[in-house]
N, C-alpha and C positions, 0 to 999 in steps of 0.2 A: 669260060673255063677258068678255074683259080689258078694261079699259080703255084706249081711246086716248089717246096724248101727245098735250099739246095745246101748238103752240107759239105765240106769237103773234112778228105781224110788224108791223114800223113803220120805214112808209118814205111820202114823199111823194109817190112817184112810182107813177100808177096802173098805168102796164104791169107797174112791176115788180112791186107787189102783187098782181097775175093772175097772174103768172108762178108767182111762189115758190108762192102760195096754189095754185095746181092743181098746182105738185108735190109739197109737201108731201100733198093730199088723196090723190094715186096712189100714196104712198109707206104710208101708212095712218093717216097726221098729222092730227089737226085743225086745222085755220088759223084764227086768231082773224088781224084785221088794222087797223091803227091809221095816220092819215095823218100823224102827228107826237105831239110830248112830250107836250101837255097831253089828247091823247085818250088816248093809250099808258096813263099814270097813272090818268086815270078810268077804264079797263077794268077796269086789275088791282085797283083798288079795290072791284070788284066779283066779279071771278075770277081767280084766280090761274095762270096758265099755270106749263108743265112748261119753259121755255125761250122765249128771247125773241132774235131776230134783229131787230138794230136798224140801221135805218140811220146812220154819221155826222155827213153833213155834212144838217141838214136847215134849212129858214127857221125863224127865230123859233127855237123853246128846239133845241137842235144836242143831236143823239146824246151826246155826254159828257153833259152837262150831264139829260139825261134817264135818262141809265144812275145817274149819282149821284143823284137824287131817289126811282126805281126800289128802288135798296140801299139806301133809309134808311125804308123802308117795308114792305109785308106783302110783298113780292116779294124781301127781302133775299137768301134762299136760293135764287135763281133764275138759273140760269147765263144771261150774255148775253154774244150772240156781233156782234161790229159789223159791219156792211158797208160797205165805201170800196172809194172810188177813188183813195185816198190811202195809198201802202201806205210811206211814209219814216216812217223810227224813230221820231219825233218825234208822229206821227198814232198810232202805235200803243204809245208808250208813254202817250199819254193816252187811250188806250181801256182798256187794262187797270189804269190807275193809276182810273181813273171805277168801275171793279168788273167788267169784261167780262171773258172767261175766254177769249176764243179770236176769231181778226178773216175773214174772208174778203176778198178783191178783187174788184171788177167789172171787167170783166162776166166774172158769176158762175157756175164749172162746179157745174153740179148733183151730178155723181156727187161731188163733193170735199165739197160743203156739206151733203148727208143723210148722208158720211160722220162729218163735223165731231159734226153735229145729234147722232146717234147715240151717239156716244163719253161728248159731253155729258149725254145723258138719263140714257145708263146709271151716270157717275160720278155725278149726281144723284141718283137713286135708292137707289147704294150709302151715300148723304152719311144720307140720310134716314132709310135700317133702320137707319145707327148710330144717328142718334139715337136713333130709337124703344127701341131697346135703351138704349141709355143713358139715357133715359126710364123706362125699368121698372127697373132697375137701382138707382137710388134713389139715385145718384151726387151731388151736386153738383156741375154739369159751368158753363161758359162759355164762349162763343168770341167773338172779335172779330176785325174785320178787322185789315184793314193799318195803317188808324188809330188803331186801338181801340176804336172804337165795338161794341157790345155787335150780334152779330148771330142769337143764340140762346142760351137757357138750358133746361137741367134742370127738370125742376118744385120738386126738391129746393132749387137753386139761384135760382128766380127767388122763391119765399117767403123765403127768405135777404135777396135783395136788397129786396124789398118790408119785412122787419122792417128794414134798414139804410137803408132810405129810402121814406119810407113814401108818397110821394107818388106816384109814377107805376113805384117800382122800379128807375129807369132810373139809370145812373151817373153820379155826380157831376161838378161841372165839374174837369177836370185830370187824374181819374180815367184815360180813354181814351189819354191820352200818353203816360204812366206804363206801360201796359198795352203802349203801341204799342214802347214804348224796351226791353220786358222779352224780348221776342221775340231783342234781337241780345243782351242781358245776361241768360239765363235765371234770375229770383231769384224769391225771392216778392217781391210787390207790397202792401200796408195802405194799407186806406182808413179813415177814423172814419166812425162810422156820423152821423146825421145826430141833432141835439140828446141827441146823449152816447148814443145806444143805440152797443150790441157795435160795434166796428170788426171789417171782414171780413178777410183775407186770402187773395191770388189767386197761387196756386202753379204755375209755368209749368211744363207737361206738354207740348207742342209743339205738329206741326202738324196741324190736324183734317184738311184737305182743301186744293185750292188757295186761300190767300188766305183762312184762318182759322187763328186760333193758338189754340189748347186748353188753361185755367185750372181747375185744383180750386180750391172755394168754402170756406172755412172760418171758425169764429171768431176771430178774431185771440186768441189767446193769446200773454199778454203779459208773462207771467213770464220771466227769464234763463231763457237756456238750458242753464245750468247746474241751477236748478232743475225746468226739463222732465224733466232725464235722471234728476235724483234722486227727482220722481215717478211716471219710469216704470220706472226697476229698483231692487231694492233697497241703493242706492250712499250713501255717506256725503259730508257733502258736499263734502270734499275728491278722495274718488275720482271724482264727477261733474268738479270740475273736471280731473282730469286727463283721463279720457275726452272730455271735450270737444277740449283739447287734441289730443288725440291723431285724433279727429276731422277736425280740421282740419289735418291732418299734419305737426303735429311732431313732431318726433324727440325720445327720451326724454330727450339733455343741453336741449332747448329748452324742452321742458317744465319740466327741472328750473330752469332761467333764469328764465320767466317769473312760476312761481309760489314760487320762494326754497324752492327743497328740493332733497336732496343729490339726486345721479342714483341713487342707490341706492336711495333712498324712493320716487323715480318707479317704480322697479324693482317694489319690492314694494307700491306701490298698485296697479299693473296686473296684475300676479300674482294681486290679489285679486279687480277686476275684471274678469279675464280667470273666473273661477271663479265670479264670481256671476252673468255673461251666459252662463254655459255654450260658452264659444266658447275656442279654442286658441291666436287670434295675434289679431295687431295687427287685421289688415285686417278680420278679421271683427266684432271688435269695431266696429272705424269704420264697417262696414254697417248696424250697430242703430243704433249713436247718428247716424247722420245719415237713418237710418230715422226715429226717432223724433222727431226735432226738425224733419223733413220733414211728418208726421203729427199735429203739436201744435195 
């Protein structure tokens, strides 16, 4: 037999918890249900639902403010969808800035909101076999939110961060900004690791899902990149530095400029590296070497 999705609901208001919770049960849902923030939190401390329909505006801890405590715990992964009566930009751009994925209006058409529910569980789920894959896989994977804060790892990766910080794993202070700023400036990111062990480095790979960005985890290697390329193909180390260059697409009189050689010696350096990556022109060349120093 499958399993039921279970989603829970938090809202103050009893009718509308009878409401929701007996159409969710007709629809084939389990209904967990919560009268506000601080019971919501101890639930899921205890069970983690497939989905979580929250009320906004509630007395004492308010719907944002409970979705943000919700995403900084075992329930990170859990899509929440808000309900208001408040449907201006303003109510709804702090539902999804809180970590919500999707808002409904009251008063609330059911067929719209098992549709909503629906769409959600199943992008959830699809979130979930990636990881699991990516889990076996043996990846060094990361994601974080919007902020940066760390909202899943690899196993490959969360042993990474546990030897880079050996207390709780979790990411340094400053760490998460950095991470959060890398998303509009795709680069890698270096952190030091915590009393001199390895510094990591977080390679930005995009976007995982709604409202995760996706970082490979590596050792920061901290050699020039010039000599990356000379220990990963057989280059002298003047031809590394020209491949570098040339990597970073300059043209052969700018190479010749930067590193004081005629343009005719750029010539026959890349002649030569062109013959020992086994590659035919520029561009492909510039494939490997920023393969490589992508991979360091």
């Amino acid at each position: 037999m499958a399993l039921r999705d279970t989603v829970l609901v938090v809202d103050d208001t009893p009718d509308t918890l009878g409401f929701l919770t007996e159409a969710l049960e007709r629809a084939g849902i389990t209904a967990l249900v919560a009268t506000g923030g601080p019971q919501a939190l101890a639930l899921v401390g205890r069970l983690v639902p497939d989905l979580v329909l929250l009320d906004a505006m509630m007395p004492g801890m308010d719907g944002f403010e409970t979705c943000r405590r919700l995403k900084a715990g075992p329930a990170a992964h859990v899509p929440v969808i808000f309900m208001t009566a408040l449907s201006d930009t303003e109510h709804v751009v702090a539902g999804l800035d809180a970590g919500g994925v999707d808002y409904v209006t009251k008063p609330i058409r059911l067929d719209e909101l098992l549709a909503r529910i629906r769409v959600h569980l199943a992008n959830a789920r699809a979130a979930r076999s990636a990881r699991a894959a990516l889990d076996t896989s043996g990846a060094a994977l990361v994601a974080v939110d919007g902020a940066g804060a760390l909202l899943w790892s690899t196993p490959g990766a969360a042993a990474m961060l546990r030897a880079a910080w050996p207390e709780d794993g979790a990411l340094p202070a400053g760490l998460p900004a950095r991470l959060a700023a890398g998303r509009d400036a795709p680069g890698p990111v270096t952190a030091a690791g915590a009393d001199g062990r390895p510094a990591l480095r977080f390679a930005h790979l995009g976007a995982a899902a709604p409202g995760e960005t996706l970082f490979r985890l590596s050792l920061h290697d901290a050699r020039p990149d010039e000599a990356v390329l000379q220990g990963r193909f057989p280059l002298t180390a003047r031809e590394a530095e020209v491949l570098l260059w040339l990597a970073r697409g300059k043209s052969n009189r700018d190479i010749a400029a930067i590193l004081d050689l005629a343009p005719r010696t750029v010539n026959k350096h890349l002649e030569t590296v062109f013959a020992k990556l086994g590659v035919e022109n520029r561009a492909s060349a510039a494939v490997l070497a920023t393969r490589a120093l992508g991979e360091r």
